[in-house]
C-alpha positions, -999 to 999 in steps of 0.1 A, spaced: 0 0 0 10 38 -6 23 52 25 -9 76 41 21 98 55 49 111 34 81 95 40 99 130 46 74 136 73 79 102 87 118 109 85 112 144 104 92 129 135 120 101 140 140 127 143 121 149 163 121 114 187 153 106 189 164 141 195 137 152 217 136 126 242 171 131 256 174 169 254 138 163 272 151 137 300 181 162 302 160 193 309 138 176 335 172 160 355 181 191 363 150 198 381 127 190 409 94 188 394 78 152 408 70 122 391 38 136 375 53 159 351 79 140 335 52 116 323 32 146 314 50 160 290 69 127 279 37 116 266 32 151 249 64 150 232 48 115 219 21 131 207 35 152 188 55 131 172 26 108 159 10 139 152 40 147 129 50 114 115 19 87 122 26 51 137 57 40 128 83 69 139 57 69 176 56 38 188 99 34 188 96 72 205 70 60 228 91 27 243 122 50 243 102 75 260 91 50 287 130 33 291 140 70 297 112 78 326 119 44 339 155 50 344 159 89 351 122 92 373 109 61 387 126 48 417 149 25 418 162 59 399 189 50 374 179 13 372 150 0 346 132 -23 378 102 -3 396 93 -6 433 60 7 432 34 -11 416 17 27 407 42 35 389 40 5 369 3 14 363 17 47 353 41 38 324 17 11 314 -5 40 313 16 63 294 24 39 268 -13 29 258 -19 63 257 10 69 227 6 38 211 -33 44 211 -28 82 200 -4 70 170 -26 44 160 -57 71 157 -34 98 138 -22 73 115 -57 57 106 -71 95 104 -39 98 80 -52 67 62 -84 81 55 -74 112 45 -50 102 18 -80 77 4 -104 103 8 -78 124 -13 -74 91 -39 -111 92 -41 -116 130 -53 -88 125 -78 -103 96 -93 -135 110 -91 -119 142 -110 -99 120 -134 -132 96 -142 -152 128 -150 -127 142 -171 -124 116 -192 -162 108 -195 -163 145 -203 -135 147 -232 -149 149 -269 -137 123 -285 -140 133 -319 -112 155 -324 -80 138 -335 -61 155 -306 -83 138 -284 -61 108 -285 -26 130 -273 -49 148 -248 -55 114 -231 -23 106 -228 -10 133 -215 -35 137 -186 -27 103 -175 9 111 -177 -2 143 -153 -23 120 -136 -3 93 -124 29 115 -126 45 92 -154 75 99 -174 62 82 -209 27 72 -218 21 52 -255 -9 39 -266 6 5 -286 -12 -17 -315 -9 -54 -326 -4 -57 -360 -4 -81 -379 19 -97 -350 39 -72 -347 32 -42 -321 31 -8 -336 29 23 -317 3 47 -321 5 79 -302 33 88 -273 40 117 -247 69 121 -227 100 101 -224 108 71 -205 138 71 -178 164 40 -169 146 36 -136 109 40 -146 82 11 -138 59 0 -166 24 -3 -159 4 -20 -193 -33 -22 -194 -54 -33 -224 -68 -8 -246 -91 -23 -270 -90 -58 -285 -52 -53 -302 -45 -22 -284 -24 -17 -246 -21 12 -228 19 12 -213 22 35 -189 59 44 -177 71 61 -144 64 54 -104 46 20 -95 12 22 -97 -10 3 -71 -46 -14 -76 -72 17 -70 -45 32 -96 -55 8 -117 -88 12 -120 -86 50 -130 -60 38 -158 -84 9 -174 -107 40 -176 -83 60 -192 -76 27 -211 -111 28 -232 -109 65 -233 -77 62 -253 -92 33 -271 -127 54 -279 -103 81 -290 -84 58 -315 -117 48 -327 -127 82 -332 -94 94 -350 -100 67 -376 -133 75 -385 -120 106 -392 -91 94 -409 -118 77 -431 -139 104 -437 -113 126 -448 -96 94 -472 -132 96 -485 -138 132 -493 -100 133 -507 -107 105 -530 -141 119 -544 -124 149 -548 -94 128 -568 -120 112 -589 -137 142 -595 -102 158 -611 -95 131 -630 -126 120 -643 -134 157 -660 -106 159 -684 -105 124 -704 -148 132 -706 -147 167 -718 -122 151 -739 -147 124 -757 -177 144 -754 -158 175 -774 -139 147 -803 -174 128 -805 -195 161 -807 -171 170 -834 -172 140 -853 -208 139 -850 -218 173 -866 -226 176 -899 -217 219 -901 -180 208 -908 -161 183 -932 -133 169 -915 -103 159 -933 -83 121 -928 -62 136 -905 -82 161 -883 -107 129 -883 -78 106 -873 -66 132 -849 -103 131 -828 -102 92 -832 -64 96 -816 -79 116 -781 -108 96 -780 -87 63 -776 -66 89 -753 -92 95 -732 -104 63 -731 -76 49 -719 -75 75 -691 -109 68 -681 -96 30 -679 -67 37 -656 -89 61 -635 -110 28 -630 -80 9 -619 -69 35 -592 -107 35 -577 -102 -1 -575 -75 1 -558 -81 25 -541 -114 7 -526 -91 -20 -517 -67 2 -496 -94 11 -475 -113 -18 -471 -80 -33 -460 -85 -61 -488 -44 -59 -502 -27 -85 -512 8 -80 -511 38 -109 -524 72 -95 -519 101 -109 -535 134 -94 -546 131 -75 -576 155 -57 -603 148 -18 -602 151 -14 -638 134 -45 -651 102 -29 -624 108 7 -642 109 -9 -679 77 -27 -670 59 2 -658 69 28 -686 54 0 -712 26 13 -731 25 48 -710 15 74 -732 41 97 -730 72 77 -724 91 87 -746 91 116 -729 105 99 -698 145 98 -696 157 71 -679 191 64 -654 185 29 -631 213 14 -635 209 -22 -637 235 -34 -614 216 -18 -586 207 -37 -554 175 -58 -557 149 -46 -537 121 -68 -514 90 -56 -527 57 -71 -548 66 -61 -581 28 -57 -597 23 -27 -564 56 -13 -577 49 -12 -613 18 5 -605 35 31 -580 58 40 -608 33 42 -635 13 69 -617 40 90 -604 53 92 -643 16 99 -655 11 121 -631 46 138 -634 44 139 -677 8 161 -668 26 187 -657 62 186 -675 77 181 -711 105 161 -697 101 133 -667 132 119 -651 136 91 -632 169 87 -614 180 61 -586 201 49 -555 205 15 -537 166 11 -523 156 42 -536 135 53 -567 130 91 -579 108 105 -601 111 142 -613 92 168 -634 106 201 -638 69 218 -648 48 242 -630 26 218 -613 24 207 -579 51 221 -559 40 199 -527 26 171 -514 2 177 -483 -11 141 -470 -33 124 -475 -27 141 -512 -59 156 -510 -68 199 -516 -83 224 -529 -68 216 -568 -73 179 -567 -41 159 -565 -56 133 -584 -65 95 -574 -37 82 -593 -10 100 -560 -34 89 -533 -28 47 -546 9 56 -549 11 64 -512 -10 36 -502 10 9 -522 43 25 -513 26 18 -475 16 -13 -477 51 -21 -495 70 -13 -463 81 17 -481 85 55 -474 72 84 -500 90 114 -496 81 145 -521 101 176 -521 108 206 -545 127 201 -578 156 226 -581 141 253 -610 104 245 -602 82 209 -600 80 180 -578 104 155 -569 89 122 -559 111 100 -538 104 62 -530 123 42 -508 117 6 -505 135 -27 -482 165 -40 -499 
């Protein structure tokens, strides 16, 4: 159990004890005062010091206390036998007295500090009942009142995936010397909580804190989802108007009977037609895929793979690529990765990079793909690729396969102007 009485205050009345009874005994020596008023203010200075410091620093003081009247003040003097059996009733007396005194001041100390656990559980349970758990800094808000709380150093909310435990959200930071309290959090989900042992009405308060983090993970991915969804309509609704006023104005044209089109302009409507077709049938891909990113339904084989023989496949049959200038060495590092996700990611950031330049380039390191257009396009890549202009569906499935591929996507200015897509994948 936690002590009701803190230790320095505990240290302060053994002290006070072992300090006061002999400058006490000394005082009273010296003086002719009577049997009465040693005891008297003996048992006073006992009093005091459960008063100060609770059971354990009194009941040592009050058997010291009674050696030290029995020696100095109760005849025999300056032996510990007693002639009288009143005085015997006396010190028995006397010692009841502090012994019963430090056992009421430390149970009133007892209650107190429970009492005191009470309110701040109370306090903490209605905070947390009271937290909107909607916001996505709910989550980091929990954590760091239980840090306050339960004065921890480090807090983390921690995930099982797919085996493997992932964390999720941290405050603070752990010490060498810090216990580690873990509660569960959810049905793959534990609350570890880092800093001073924690006892069992402590744990009560955390398992509440527990399912607030938990409702507050919950509630961050819902949003998570709802944002996903409103970036992805947006995507399709950026990509999908091009390719269409594309066929609808070569079809219109083609259809009209005011003007006689020649083989070529004929063949050239025909040509963005096909064009747009095309477009339209990649846009259905990334939709798919995009669909099975967030229902979680990825498959994903990874096996070493060449970097160029993944680039040559991707570039095949992209309108545009000969547009695209090519250094991957082919003496590079294979890389552990699923090559059809790959193909895909490097597909899209091309497309997507030849929309905005004349010239693509795609360069690489050991593990590392880059793609770079020098146009006036996108000069940044806000997550989860989703604004005002509509970043297109095509950049939302590149950073979902380049997830799910173990991989990192980093974008980043291109010196002059454009975006510079960097991949880096497991070698």
């Amino acid at each position: 159990m936690k002590r009701a009485i803190p230790a320095r205050r505990e240290a302060a009345a053994a002290a006070l004890g072992l300090l006061g009874i002999p400058a006490l005994t000394a005082v009273l020596t010296g003086t002719d005062q009577g049997y009465a008023t040693p005891v008297l203010l003996m048992l006073l200075l006992v009093v005091v010091v459960a008063l100060l410091g609770g059971l354990r620093p009194a009941v040592p003081a009050a058997v010291m206390g009674g050696l030290a009247l029995n020696y100095w003040f109760t005849p025999p003097l300056h032996r510990l036998s007693i002639s009288s059996g009143s005085d015997v009733v006396v010190l028995l007396v006397y010692l009841a007295v502090a012994v019963a005194v430090s056992v009421v001041v430390d149970l009133a100390a007892r209650r107190t500090a429970e009492a005191a656990r009470a309110h701040a559980e109370a306090a903490a349970l209605s905070s947390v009942a009271g937290t909107t758990l909607a916001e996505q800094e709910t989550l980091p808000s929990v954590l760091e009142r239980v840090r306050v709380v339960f004065g921890a150093s480090q807090v983390e909310l921690v995930e099982t995936v797919r085996g493997t435990e992932v964390p999720v959200a941290t405050v603070g930071t752990a010490r060498p010397e810090d216990g580690t309290a873990v509660v569960p959090a959810g049905p793959d989900a534990r609350l570890v909580v880092r800093g001073p042992e924690l006892f069992a009405a402590d744990r009560r308060v955390l398992q509440a804190f527990a399912e607030a983090a938990s409702t507050a993970l919950t509630g961050r991915r819902m949003a998570e989802v709802d944002r996903l969804r409103t970036a992805l309509l947006a995507a399709v609704g950026h990509d999908l108007r091009t390719p269409l006023a594309g066929v609808k104005a070569a079809v219109s044209s083609l259809r009209s009977d005011d003007v006689a089109f020649t083989r070529e302009e004929s063949d050239e409507l025909l040509e963005t037609i096909e064009e747009s077709a095309d477009r339209l049938q990649s846009l259905v891909s990334n939709l798919l895929d995009a669909s099975r990113l967030q229902a979680g339904a990825l498959s994903v084989t990874p096996v070493p793979a060449a970097l160029d023989e993944v680039v040559a496949l991707a570039l095949r049959g992209l309108p545009g690529r000969e547009r695209v200038a090519v250094d991957v060495p082919d003496d590079l590092p294979t890389v552990v990765t699923d090559v059809g996700l790959l193909e895909r990611v490097v597909a899209n950031l091309v497309d997507n990079a030849l929309r905005h330049s004349e010239i693509v380039e795609i360069a690489s390191a050991p593990g590392t793909l880059v793609v770079i257009d020098h146009g006036p396009g996108l000069a940044e890549m806000p997550p989860p690729f989703g604004s005002d202009r509509g970043v297109g569906l095509g950049l939302l499935v590149v950073r979902g396969f380049v997830d799910a591929l173990g991989g990192t996507l980093t974008p980043s200015r291109t010196d002059g102007g454009g975006l510079t897509m960097t991949v880096a994948l497991p070698t």
